[in-house]
C-alpha positions in Angstrom: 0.0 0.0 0.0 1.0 3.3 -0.6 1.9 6.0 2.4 -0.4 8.6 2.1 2.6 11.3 2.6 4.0 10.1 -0.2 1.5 10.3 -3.0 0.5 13.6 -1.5 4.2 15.0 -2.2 4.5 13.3 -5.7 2.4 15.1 -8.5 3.6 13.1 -11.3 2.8 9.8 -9.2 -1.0 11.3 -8.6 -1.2 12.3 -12.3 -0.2 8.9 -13.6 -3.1 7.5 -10.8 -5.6 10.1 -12.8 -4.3 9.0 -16.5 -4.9 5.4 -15.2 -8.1 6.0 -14.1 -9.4 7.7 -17.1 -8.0 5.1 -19.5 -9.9 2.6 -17.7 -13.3 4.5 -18.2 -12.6 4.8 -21.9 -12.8 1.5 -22.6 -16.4 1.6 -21.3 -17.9 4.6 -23.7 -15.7 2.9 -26.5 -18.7 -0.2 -26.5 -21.0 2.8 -28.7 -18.4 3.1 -31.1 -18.4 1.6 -34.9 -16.3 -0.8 -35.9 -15.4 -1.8 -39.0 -13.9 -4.9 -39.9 -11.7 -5.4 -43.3 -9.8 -8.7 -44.1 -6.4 -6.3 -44.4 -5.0 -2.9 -44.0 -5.7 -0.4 -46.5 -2.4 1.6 -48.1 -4.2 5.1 -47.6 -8.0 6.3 -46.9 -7.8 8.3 -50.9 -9.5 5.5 -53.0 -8.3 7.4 -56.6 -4.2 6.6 -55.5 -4.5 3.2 -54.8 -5.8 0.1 -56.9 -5.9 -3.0 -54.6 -9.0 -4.5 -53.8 -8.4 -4.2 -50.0 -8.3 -0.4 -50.3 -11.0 -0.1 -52.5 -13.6 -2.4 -50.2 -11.7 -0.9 -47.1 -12.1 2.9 -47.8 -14.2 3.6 -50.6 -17.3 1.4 -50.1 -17.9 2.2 -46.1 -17.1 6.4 -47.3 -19.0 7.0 -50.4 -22.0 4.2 -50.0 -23.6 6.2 -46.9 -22.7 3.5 -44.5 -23.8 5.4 -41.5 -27.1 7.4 -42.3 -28.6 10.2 -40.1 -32.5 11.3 -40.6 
């Protein structure tokens, strides 16, 4: 355990304890997100440069095909 003096006296040691604690609570408002699973890693996110077939079903389709529609 921790002496109380200690952690009092040490700001970087009660910032790390902060960082910590807001990582963790990140990883709970990250469930909402959207996720998008490809079968590779695109080269880039500009569909017109690159001509495989993993960029072009990674990037273009999801960007230009209205994959996430608002009313």
């Amino acid at each position: 355990m921790l002496n109380h003096r200690f952690a009092r006296s040490n700001p970087l040691l009660r910032a790390a304890l902060v960082a910590g604690l807001l990582l963790s609570c990140s990883t709970a408002l990250a469930k909402g997100t959207l996720v998008y699973c490809s079968e590779g890693s695109p080269e880039g996110f500009q569909p017109q440069f690159f001509t495989t077939g993993t960029t072009f079903d990674a990037v273009s389709v999801p960007m230009f095909n209205r994959l996430v529609e608002f009313e």
